[in-house]
C-alpha positions as CSV (number, residue, x, y, z in Angstrom):
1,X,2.0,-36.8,-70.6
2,X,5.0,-36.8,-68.6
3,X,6.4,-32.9,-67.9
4,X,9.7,-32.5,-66.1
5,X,9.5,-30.8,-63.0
6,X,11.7,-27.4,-61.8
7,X,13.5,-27.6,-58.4
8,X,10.6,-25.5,-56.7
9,X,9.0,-27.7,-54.1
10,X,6.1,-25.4,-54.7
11,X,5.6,-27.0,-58.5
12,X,6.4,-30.4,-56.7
13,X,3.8,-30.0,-54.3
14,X,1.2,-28.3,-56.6
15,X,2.0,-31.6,-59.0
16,X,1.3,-33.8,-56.3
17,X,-2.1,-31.9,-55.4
18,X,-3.1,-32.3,-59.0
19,X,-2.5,-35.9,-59.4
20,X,-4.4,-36.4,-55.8
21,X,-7.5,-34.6,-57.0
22,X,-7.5,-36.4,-60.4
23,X,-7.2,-39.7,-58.4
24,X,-10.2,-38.9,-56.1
25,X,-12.5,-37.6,-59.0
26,X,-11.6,-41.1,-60.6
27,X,-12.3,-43.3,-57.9
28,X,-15.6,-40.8,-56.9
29,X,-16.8,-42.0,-60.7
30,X,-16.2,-45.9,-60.2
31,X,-17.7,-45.8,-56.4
32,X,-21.3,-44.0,-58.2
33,X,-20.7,-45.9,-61.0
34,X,-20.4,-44.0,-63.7
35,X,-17.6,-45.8,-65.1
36,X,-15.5,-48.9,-64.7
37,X,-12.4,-49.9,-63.4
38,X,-11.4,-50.6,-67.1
39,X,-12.3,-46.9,-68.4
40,X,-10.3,-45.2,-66.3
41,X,-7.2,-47.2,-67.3
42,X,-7.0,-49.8,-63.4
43,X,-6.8,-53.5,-63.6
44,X,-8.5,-55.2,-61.5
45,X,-6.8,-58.7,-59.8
46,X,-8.3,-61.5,-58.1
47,X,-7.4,-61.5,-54.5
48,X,-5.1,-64.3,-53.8
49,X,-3.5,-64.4,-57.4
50,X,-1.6,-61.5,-57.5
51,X,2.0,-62.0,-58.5
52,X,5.4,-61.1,-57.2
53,X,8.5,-59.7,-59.8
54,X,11.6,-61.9,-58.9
C-alpha cells in the first residue's frame, strides 16, 4: 500500500510518525515474543554472510 504524498511537510512528517510507531509495535511483538521475525515480513541473516550488490 503505497500512497503518494502532497507537498505538505506536515503529511510528510505525519507519514513518517506512522511508519515509526508501526515499526516499534513490530519489534515490541518479536522482543515479548509474540511473533517471529518471519510473521512480520524481516529476514533474518547470519552475521558474517551478508552480501554486497555490485
Amino acid at each position: 500500500m503505497i500512497q503518494r504524498l502532497g507537498d505538505s511537510v506536515a503529511q510528510k512528517k505525519k507519514a513518517v510518525v506512522a511508519l515509526a510507531r508501526q515499526l516499534m509495535v513490530d519489534l515490541w511483538r518479536w522482543r515479548t515474543g509474540r511473533c517471529r521475525l518471519e510473521d512480520l515480513g524481516f529476514c533474518t541473516v547470519q552475521a558474517g554472510t551478508e552480501t554486497t550488490a555490485s
